[in-house]
C-alpha positions in Angstrom: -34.9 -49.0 127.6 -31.9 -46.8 129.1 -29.1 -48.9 130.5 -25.7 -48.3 132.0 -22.7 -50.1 129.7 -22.6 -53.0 131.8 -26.1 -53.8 131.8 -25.9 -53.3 127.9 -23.2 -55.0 127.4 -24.9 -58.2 129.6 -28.5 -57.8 127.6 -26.1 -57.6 124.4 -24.4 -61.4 125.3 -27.7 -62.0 126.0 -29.1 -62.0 122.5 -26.9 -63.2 121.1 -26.5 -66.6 122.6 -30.1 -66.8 121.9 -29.5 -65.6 118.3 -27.2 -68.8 118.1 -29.6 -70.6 119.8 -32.9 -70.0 117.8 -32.0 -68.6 114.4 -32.3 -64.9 114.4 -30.2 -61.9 113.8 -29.3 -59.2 116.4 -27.8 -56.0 115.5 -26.1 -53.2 116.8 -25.6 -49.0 116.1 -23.8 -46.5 117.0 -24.8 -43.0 117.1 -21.1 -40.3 117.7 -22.5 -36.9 119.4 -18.9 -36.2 120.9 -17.8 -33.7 118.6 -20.2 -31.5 120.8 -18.4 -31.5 123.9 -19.3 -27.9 125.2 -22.3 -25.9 126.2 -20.6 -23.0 124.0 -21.8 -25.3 121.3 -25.5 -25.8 122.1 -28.6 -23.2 122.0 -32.1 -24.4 124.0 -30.2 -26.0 126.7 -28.6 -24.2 130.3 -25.9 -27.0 130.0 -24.5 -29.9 128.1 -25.7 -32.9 130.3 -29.6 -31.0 130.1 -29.0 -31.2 126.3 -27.4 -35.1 126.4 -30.7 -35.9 128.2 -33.0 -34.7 125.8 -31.3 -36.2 122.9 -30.9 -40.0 124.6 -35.0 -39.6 125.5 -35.7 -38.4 121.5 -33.7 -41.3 120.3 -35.6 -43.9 123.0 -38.6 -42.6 121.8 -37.7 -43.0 118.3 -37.0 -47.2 118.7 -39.1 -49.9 119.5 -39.7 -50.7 123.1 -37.9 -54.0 122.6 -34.7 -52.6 121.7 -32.2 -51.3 124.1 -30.1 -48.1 124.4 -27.1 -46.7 126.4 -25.4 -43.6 126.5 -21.8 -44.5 126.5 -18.8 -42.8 127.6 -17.5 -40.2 124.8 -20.9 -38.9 123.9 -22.1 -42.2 122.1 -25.1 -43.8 121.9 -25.5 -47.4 121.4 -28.5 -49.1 120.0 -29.4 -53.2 120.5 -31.6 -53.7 118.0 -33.1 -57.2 118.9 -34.4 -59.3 116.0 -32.9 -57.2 113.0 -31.2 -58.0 110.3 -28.8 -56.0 108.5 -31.5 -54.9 106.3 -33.5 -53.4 108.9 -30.4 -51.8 111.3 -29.6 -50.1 108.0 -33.4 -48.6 107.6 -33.4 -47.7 111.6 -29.5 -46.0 111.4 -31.0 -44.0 108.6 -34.1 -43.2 110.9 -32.2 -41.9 113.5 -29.5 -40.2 111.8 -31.8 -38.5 110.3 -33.6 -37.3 113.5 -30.8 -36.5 115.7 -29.4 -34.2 112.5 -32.5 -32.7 112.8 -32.2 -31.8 117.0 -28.5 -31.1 116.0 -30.0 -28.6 113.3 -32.6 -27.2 115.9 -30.0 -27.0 119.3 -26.4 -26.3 118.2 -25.0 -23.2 116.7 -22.3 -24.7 114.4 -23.6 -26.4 110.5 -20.0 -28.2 111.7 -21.7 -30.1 115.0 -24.7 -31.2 112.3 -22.8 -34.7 111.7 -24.0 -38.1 112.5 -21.3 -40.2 112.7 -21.8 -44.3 112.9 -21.0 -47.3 113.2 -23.3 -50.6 112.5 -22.5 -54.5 113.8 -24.5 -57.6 112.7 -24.7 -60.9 114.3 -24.5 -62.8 112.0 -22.0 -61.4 110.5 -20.6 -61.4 106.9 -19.6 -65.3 106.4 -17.1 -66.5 108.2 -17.5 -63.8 110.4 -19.8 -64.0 113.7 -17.7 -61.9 115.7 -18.5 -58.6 114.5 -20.9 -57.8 116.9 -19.2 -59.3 120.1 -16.1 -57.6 119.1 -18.0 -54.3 119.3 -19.7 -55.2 122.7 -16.0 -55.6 124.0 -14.9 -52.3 122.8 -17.5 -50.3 124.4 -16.4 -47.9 127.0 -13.0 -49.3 126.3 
């Protein structure tokens, strides 16, 4: 479920040859936590990796055992949702920005650190335009 960025970014290619290959849809989120880059910020937690941690396993616990996540440099978390259409990466981003707000809410001391910046990528894309997602894949860590 937790992989390193180059083991995501391999599963990633992955899917979506086979997305090409048997008619199916793959998508991709992106969860921002770097705005909370000190322990200053955080409550609940001796340190900011302890408080990383905890919010990675709340978010793997929080999508389906099929899909895969990585904690990216930067204090992002990215989200291969296997088998989902736009429809449904929108209905799982709303999921989880909704329950990481809520440990933001619960384990930092600043209504500022509370946001839940993202980013979403399809494959397929909008027409014309497959390499949303594979654009994305390239960029991470980058």
């Amino acid at each position: 479920m937790y992989d390193n960025s180059s083991l995501f970014k391999a599963r990633a290619l992955e899917e979506i040859k086979r997305a090409r290959r048997y008619p199916t849809f793959v998508s991709m989120i992106q969860l921002d936590i770097s705005h909370i880059d000190s322990s200053e910020e955080i409550e609940n937690f001796e340190d900011l990796s302890q408080f990383q941690e905890n919010l990675i396993n709340l978010v793997g616990r929080s999508i389906r055992e099929t899909d895969l996540i990585s904690y990216l440099d930067y204090g992002k978390i990215a989200i291969l949702l296997v088998e989902t259409p736009k429809e449904g990466a929108y209905s799982a981003l709303d999921r989880l920005k909704k329950t990481v707000k809520y440990f933001l809410c619960n384990n930092t001391k600043s209504p500022v650190n509370w946001r839940v910046p993202s980013k979403e990528h399809f494959f397929p894309g909008a027409r014309g335009n497959n390499n949303d997602l594979l654009s994305a894949i390239d960029e991470l860590n980058n």
